[in-house]
C-alpha positions in Angstrom: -36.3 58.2 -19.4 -32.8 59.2 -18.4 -31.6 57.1 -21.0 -33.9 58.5 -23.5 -32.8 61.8 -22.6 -29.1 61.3 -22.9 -29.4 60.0 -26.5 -32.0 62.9 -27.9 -28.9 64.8 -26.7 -26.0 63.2 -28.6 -28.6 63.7 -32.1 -27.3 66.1 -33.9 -29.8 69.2 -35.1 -30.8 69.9 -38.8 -28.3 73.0 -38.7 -25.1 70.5 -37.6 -26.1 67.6 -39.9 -26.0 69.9 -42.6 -23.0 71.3 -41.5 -21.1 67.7 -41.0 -22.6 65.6 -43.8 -20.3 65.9 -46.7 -17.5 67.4 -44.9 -20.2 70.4 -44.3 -20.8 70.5 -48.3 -24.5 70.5 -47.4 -24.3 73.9 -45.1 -22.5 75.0 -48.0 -24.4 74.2 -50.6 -27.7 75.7 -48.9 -25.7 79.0 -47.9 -24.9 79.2 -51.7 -28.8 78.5 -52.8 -30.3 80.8 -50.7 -27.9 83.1 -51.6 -28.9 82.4 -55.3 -32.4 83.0 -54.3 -31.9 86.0 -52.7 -32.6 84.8 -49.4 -29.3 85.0 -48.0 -26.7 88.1 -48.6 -23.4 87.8 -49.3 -22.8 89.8 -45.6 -24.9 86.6 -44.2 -23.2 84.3 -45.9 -20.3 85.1 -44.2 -21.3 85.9 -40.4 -19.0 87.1 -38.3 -18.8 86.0 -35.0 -19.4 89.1 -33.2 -23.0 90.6 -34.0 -22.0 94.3 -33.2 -19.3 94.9 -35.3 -19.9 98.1 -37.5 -21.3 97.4 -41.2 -22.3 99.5 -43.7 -25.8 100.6 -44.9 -27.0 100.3 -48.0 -25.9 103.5 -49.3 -23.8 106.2 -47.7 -25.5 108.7 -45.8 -24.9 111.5 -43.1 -26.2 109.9 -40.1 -24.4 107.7 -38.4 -25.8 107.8 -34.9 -29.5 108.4 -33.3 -30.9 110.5 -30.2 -34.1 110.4 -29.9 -35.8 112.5 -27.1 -39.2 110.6 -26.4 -41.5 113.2 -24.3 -43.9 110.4 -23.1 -47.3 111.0 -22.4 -48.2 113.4 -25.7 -47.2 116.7 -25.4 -49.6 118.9 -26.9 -48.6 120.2 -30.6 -51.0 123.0 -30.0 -49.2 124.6 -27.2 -45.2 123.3 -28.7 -44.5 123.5 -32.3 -48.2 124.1 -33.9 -49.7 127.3 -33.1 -53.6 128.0 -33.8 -54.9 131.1 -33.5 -58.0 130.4 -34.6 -58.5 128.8 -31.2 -58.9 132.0 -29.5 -61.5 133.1 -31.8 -64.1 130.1 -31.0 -62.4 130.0 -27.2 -65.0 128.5 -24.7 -67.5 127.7 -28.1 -68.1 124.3 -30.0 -65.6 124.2 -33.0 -67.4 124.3 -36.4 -67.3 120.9 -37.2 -68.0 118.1 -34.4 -65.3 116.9 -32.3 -63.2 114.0 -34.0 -63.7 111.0 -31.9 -60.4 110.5 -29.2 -60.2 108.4 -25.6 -62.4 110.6 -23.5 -65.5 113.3 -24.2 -63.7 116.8 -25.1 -65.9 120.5 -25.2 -64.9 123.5 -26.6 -62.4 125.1 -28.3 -59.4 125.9 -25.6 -57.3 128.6 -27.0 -53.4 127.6 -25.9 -52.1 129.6 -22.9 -49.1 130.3 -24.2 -47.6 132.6 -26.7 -46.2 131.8 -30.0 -43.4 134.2 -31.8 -40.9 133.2 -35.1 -37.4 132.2 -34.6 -34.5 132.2 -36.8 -33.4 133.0 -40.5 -36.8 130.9 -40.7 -39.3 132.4 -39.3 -41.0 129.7 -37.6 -43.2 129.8 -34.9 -42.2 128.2 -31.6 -44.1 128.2 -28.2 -42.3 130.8 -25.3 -41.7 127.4 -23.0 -39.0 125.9 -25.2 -37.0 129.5 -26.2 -33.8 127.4 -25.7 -34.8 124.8 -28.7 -36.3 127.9 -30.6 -32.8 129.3 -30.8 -31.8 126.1 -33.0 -34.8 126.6 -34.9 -32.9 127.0 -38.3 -31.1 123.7 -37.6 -34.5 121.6 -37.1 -37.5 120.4 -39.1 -41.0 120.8 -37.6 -43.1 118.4 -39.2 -46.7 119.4 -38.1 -48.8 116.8 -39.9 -47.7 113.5 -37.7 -50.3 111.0 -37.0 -51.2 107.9 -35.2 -53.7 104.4 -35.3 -55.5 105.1 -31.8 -55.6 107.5 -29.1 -54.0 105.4 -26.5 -51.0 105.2 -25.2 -50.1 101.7 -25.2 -50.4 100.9 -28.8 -49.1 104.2 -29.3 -46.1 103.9 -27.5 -45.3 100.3 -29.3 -46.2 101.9 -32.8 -43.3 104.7 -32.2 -40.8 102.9 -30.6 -41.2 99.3 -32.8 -43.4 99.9 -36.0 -46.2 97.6 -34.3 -49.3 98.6 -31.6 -50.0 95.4 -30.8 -47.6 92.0 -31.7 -44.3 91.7 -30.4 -41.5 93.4 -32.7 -37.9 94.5 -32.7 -37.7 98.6 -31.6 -36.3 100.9 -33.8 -33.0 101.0 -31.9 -32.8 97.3 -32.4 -32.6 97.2 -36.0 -30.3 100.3 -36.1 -28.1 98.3 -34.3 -28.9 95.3 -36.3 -28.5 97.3 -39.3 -25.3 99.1 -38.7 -23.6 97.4 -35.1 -21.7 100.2 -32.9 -18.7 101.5 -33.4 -17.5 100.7 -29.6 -17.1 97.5 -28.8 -16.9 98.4 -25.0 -20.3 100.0 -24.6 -23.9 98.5 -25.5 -24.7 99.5 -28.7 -28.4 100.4 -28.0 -28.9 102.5 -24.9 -32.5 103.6 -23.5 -32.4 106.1 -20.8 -35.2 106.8 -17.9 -35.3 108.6 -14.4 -36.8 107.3 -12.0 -38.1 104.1 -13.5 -40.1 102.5 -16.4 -42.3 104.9 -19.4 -45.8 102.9 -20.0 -45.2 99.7 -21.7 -41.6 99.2 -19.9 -38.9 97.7 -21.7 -41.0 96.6 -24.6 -40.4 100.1 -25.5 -36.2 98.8 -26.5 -37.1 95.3 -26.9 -35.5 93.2 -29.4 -38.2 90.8 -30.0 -37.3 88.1 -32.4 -33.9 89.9 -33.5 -31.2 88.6 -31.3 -30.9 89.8 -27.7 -27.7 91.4 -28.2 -29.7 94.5 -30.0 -32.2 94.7 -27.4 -31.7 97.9 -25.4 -29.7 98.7 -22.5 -32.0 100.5 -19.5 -30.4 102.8 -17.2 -32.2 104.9 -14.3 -30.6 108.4 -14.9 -31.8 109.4 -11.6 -28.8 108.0 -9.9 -25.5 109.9 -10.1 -23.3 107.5 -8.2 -22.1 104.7 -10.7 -23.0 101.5 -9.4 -26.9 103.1 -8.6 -26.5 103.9 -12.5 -25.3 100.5 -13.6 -26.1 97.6 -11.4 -22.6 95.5 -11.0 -20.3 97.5 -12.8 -18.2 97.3 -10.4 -16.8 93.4 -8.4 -16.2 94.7 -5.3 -15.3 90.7 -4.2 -12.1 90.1 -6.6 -9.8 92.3 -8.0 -9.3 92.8 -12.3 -7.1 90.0 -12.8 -8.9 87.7 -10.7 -11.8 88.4 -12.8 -10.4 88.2 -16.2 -9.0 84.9 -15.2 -12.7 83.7 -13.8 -13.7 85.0 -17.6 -11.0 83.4 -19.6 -12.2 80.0 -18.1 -15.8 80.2 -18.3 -14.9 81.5 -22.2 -12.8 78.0 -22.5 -15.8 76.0 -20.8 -17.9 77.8 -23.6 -15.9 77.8 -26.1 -16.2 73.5 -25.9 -19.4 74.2 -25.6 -19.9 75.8 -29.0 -17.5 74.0 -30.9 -19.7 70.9 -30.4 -22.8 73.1 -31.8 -20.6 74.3 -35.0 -20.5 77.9 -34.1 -24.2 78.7 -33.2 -24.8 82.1 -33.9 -27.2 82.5 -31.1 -24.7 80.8 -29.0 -21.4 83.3 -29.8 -23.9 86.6 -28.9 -25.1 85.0 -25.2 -20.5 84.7 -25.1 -20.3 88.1 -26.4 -22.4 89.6 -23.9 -20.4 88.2 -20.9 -17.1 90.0 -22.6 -19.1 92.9 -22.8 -19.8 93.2 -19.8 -16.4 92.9 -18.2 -15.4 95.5 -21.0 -18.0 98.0 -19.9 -16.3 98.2 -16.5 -13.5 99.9 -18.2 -15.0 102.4 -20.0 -18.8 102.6 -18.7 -17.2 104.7 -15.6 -15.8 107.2 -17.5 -18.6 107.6 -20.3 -21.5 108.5 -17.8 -19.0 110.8 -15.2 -20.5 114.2 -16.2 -17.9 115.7 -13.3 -15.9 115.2 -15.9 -17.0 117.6 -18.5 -15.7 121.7 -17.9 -17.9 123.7 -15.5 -19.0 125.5 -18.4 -20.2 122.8 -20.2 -22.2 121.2 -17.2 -23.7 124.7 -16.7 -24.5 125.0 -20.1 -26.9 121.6 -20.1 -28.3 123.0 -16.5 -27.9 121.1 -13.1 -31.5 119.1 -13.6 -32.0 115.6 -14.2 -32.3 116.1 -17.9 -29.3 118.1 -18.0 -27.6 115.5 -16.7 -28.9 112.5 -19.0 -28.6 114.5 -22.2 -25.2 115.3 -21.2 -24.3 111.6 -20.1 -26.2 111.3 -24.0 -23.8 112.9 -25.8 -20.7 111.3 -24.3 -22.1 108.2 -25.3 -22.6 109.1 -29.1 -19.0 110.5 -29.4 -17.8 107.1 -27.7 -19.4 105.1 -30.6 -22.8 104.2 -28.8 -25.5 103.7 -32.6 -28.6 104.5 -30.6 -29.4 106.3 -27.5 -33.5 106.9 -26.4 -34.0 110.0 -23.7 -37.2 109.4 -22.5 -38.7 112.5 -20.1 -39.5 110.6 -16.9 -41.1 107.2 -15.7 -44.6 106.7 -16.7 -46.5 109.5 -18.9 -45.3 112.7 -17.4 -46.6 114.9 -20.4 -50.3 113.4 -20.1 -51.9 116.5 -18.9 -55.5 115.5 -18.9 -55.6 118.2 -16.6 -53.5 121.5 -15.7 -52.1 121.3 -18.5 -50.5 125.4 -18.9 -48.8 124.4 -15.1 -47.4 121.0 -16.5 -46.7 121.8 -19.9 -44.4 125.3 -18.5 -43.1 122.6 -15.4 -41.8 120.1 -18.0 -40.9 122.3 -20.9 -38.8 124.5 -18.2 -36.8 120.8 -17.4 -36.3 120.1 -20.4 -35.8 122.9 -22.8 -32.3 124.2 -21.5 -30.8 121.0 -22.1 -32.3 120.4 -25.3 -31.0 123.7 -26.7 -27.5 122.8 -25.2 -27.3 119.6 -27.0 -27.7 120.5 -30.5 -25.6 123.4 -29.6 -22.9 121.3 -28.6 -22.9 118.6 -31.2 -23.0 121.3 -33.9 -19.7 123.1 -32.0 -17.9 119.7 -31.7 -19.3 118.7 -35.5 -20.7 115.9 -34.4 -24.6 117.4 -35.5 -24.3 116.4 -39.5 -23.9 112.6 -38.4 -26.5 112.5 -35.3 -30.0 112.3 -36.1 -31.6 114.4 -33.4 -35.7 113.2 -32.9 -37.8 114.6 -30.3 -41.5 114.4 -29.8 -44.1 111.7 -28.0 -46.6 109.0 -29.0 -49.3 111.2 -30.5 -50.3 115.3 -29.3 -53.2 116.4 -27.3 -56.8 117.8 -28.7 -57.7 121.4 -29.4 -60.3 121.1 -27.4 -61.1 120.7 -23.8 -61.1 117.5 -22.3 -64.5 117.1 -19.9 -64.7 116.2 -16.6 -65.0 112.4 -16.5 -64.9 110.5 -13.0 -62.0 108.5 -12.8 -60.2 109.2 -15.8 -59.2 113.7 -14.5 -59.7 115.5 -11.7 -62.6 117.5 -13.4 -60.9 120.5 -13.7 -61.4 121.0 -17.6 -58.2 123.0 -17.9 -56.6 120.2 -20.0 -56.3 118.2 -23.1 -57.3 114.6 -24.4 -55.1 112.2 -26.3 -54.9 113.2 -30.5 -53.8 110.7 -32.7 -55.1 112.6 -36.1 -52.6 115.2 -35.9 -49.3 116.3 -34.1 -45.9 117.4 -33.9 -42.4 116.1 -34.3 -39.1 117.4 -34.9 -36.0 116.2 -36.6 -32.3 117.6 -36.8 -29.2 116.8 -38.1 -28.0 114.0 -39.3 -28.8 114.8 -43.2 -32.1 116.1 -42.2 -32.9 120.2 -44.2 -33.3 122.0 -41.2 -35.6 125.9 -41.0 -38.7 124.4 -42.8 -42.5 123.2 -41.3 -43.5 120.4 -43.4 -46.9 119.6 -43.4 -50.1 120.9 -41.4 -53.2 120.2 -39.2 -56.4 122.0 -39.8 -56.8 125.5 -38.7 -57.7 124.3 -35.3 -55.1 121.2 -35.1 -57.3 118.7 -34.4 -56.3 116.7 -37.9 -53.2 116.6 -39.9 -54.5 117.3 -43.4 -51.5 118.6 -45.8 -48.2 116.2 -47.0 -49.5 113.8 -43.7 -46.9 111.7 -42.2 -47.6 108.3 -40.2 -45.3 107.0 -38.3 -44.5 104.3 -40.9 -43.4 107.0 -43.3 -41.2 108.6 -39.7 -39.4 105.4 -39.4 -38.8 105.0 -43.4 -37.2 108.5 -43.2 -35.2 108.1 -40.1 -33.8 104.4 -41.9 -33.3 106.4 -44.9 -31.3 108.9 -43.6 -28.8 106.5 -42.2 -29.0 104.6 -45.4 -31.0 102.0 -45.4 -34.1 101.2 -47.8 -36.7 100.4 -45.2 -38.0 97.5 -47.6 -34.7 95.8 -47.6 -33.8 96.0 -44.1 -35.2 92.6 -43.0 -34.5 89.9 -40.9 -36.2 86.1 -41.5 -37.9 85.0 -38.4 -40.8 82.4 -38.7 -40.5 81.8 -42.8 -41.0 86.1 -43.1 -39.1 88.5 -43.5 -39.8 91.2 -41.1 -39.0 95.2 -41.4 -39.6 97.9 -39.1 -42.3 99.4 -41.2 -44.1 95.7 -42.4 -45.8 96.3 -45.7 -45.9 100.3 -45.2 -44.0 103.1 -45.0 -42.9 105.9 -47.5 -39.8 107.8 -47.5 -40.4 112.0 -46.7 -37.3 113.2 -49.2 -38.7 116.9 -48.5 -36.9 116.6 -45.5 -34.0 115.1 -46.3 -30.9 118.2 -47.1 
């Protein structure tokens, strides 16, 4: 068996034989039919050895970089970005027409608590528990007629975040990063940020899937403040610099044999990337997510808070070169307010808001805004109706809101995106989006479209397909598009 073993080992595979029969004619040969076929572009055909290097899109375009602020657990569009007056009018009555069909048994109509007034040049109307976000209101798109596949969050979570509710697929800051690499070559290019632990779902939520690993996300717990709590190892605390760059230049020559012998593996060079990025990172990582370093005035500015500090930590990432950074509110579903929902919508709103209004303030007064694609918003919004007391799933309490997948709320900014407008609407009681809808197939077309990319050409071959964030769907939103 040993024996056995040894020579399936020395066999080369199809990918070497091609490459060493006819002096490698045959890889060549195949590179330069696919190629004909228009399987393989001309970028392909000639694969650098480093998987994050920046590349061009397919056509210039303002954004260059993504922060997307994922409020998990459904906020409520009704009580945010979408008001309803009509709510009060039927409050504590049935609605008109029967209750659309979500996760749990709703009642009656259930007016929002809080009160709506218009903002800006624009005029639009923003809820008074995010006055620090409606001060940027001329800067940001509202788009009020979102909507989903189900009213749960697991699918709903993997539909955002990777264009799929139920199979395994790359997330969207993986094919960013696939599409356009970083621009710092010392820092992950896909960061995904979370206090206090995992959102539903977990890191599925930044994986990579069948793109390679190198894109998948990077997770760090932004509850910490001291470094090493923030990034596990980025520090040896056993042997000094030089001793480890030494341990590194060895394991790179044992590695580097390695590869030679398997003709430059692609798959191969990434795994030897990521050890070099690594070490790198404990150069620069330090320094990128040390707020203390920022002016008093600026740290005050974000607010002293959790998210203050990870939306600050955010933005020194983007101007350091990192593609893709995902803010997500807290571990688990903190906006999932099945019950209470005025106390934990004003509690999480009040966290939040500040720092939200400080960032787009502060990438727009550095002039970074035009070339960051700003996204906020959750996996689906809540119902316009009150969500009944069901044993097990609230506390009874009926004082809060069921999951709504037919209709919510999210906003874009920057990054190319015609800021001061409301595109699209719900019903008059936003239970439905009904006007210019938008699924999240057509989001994910826009936000590829505005860092210029056609969403049906950015595609990666995996299992004889080729794959694309939005499958065999999507259409592009050019009303919000500047």
């Amino acid at each position: 068996m040993s024996n056995h073993k040894q020579q399936l080992d020395t066999l080369p595979t199809r990918r070497e034989l091609l490459c060493r029969c006819g002096m490698g004619l045959g890889a060549v040969s195949l590179a330069a039919l696919l190629q004909d076929c228009g399987l393989l572009s001309r970028a392909e055909a000639r694969t650098s050895i480093n998987p994050l290097e920046p590349k061009n899109p397919h056509f210039p375009a303002k954004a260059k970089r993504v922060i997307h602020l994922f409020m998990n657990g459904g906020p409520s569009h009704v009580d945010t970005f979408d008001p309803k007056p009509a709510l009060q009018k039927y409050a504590g009555r049935p609605l008109p027409a029967p209750n659309l069909k979500t996760e749990r048994k709703t009642g009656a109509a259930f007016p929002s608590p809080f009160k709506f007034q218009k903002y800006g040049q624009s005029g639009i109307e923003v809820s008074e528990i995010f006055p620090h976000v409606a001060s940027c209101i001329d800067d940001i798109a509202v788009i009020r007629s979102m909507h989903a596949d189900v009213p749960n969050h697991e699918p709903s979570l993997l539909l955002m975040n990777c264009g799929e509710a139920r199979l395994v697929r790359p997330s969207v800051g993986s094919w960013v990063t696939y599409g356009l690499g970083t621009e710092n070559q010392n820092l992950p290019g896909f960061i995904a940020m979370c206090p206090g632990g995992y959102p539903i779902q977990e890191t599925q939520n930044w994986q990579s899937a069948f793109l390679p690993g190198v894109y998948q996300g990077n997770y760090i717990d932004t509850r910490h403040t001291d470094i090493q709590k923030l990034i596990e190892h980025i520090k040896n605390n056993f042997v000094s610099a030089k001793e480890q760059r030494e341990q590194l230049d060895l394991l790179r020559q044992l590695n580097e044999t390695h590869l030679e012998r398997r003709q430059q593996e692609a798959e191969l060079e990434a795994r030897l990337q990521s050890f070099e990025l690594a070490y790198r990172m404990q150069m620069e990582a330090g320094d990128a997510f040390d707020v203390n370093k920022e002016p008093p005035a600026i740290r005050e500015r974000y607010g002293s808070g959790t998210q203050g500090r990870q939306l600050l930590i955010a933005r020194r990432l983007l101007e350091r070169g990192v593609r893709f950074v995902q803010v997500w509110h807290g571990a688990g579903q903190p906006w999932d307010s099945h019950d209470d929902l005025e106390v934990n919508h004003r509690r999480l709103a009040k966290e939040c808001d500040q720092a939200i209004g400080a960032l787009l303030k502060d990438l727009k007064q550095r002039g970074m805004l035009d070339s960051t694609l700003v996204i906020w918003g959750g996996e689906f919004g809540r119902t316009p109706t009150v969500e009944l007391p069901t044993p097990g799933a609230n506390a009874g309490k009926i004082n809060g809101r069921d999951h709504n997948h037919y209709g919510f709320s999210m906003w874009l900014a920057g990054g190319g995106v015609k800021g001061g407008q409301v595109y699209g609407a719900t019903d008059e009681f936003g239970f439905q989006a009904v006007e210019n809808k938008v699924h999240v197939h057509d989001l994910h077309a826009t936000i590829l479209w505005l860092l210029g990319f056609d969403h049906e050409k950015l595609t990666y071959r995996y299992a004889g397909r080729d794959f694309r964030l939005t499958d065999v769907h999507g259409q592009v939103v050019h009303e919000l598009i500047a």
